[in-house]
C-alpha positions, 0 to 999 in steps of 0.5 A, a space after each residue: 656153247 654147251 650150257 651143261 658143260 659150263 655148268 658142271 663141277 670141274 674142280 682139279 684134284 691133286 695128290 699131296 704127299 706129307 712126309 712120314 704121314 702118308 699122302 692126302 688128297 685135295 680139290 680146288 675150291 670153286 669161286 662160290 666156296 672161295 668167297 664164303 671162306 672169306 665172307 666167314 673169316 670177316 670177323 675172325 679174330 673177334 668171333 673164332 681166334 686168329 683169322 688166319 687159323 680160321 681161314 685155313 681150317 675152312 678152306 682145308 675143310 672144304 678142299 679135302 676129299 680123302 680124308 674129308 675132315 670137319 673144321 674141328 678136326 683141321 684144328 686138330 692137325 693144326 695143333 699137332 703139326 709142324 707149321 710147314 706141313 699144312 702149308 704144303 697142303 693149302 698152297 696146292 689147294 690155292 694153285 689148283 684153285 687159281 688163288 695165288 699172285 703167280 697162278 696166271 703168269 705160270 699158266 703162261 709159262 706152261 703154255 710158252 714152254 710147251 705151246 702145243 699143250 691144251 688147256 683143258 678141263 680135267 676128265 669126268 663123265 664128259 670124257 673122250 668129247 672133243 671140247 675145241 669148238 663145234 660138236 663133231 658130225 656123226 660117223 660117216 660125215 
């Protein structure tokens, strides 16, 4: 087992389109990230509003990477768009992060479809490493 493989950052990325706005990008949440948005929205509907308001700022806090917004500024989009169009968005965060009822049983569907796919980690600096078990022997071995 490689230890610095199991602990690097691994996050998914997508791209989400938005309809006469352009397209973002987002990025699975980690499972330390996932338990802070909800340990902080505990409290919600007493401290910062509905806690469902709260929840998505601070998941769409976390997850955007272009373009990053603050907490303040997904309240803002929160208040000038359509309900459907931020949920276009936290619902890819959550399949990306594993988070929704159905994640796994279409991970399953992915594979029984097609049973040659692999599973893998998405490319980073670790790239072009063949990850199915033992390191591979040296050229010429």
């Amino acid at each position: 087992m490689d230890k610095d493989l199991l602990l690097k950052p691994r996050l998914a990325e997508d791209d989400v389109a938005i309809p006469g706005v352009g397209t973002v990008r987002v990025r699975a949440l980690s499972r330390a990230e996932v338990l802070m948005v909800r340990k902080a929205t505990d409290n919600a509907d007493s401290i910062d509003g509905p806690r469902a308001l709260v929840l998505e700022r601070k998941m769409l806090a976390a997850a955007m990477v272009d373009p990053v917004l603050t907490e303040a500024e997904v309240g803002q989009w929160q208040q000038v768009s359509a309900a459907g169009e931020l949920d276009t968005v936290t619902t890819r965060i959550q399949e990306l992060s594993g988070m929704l009822p159905d994640s796994a049983k279409e991970a399953v569907k992915e594979f029984e479809a097609s049973p040659e796919a692999e599973f893998r980690v998405p490319a980073g600096d670790g790239a072009g490493r063949d990850d199915g078990g033992r390191d591979a022997p040296p050229d010429g071995q």
